[in-house]
C-alpha positions in Angstrom: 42.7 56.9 86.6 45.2 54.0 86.5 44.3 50.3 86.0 45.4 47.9 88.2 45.3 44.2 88.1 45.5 41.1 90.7 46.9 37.5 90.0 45.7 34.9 92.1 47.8 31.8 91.3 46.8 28.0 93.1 48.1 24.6 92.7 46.6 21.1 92.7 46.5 21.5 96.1 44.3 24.5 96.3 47.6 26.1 98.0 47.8 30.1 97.4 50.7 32.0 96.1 51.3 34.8 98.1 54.6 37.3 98.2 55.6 38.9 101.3 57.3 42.7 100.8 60.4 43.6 102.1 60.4 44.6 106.0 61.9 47.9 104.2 59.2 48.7 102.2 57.8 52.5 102.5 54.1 50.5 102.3 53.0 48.0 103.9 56.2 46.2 105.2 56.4 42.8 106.0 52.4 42.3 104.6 51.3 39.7 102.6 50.0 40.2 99.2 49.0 38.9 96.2 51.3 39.5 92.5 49.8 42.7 91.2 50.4 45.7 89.3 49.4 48.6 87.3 48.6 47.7 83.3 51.1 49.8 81.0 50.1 52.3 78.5 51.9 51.4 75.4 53.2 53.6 72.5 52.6 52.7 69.0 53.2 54.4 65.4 49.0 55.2 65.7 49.5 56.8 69.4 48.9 54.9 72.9 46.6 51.9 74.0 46.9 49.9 77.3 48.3 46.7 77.3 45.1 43.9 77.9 44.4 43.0 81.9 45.7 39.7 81.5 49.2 40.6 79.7 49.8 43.3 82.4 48.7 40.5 85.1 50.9 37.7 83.5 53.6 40.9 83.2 53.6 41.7 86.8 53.6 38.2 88.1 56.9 37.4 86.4 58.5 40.7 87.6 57.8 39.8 91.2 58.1 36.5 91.4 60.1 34.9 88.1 57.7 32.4 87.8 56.4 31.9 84.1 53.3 30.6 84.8 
């Protein structure tokens, strides 16, 4: 089973930062969504580990969005 992870971002203003995909996405075109993505298994000189929720969270948000939040 992969894990997954959801970033829910608000302002000040209690204002929501949602992505819309691409009308030319194979799923779920033109929907709304929050930044997400799957956490990364990692290789290291003792074998592999996942990366922690919230790097893979903070990860995925700046892929989408190049916010450094």
């Amino acid at each position: 089973m992969k894990r997954a992870v959801v970033m829910i971002i608000t302002n000040r203003m209690g204002e929501v930062l949602l992505l819309q995909r691409s009308p030319d996405s194979k799923k779920f075109a033109n929907e709304w969504f929050f930044p997400e993505g799957k956490v990364d298994q990692l290789t290291t000189a003792h074998g592999g580990t996942l990366e922690t929720d919230e790097a893979a969270a903070w990860r995925e948000t700046f892929e989408e969005t190049g916010l450094d939040v």
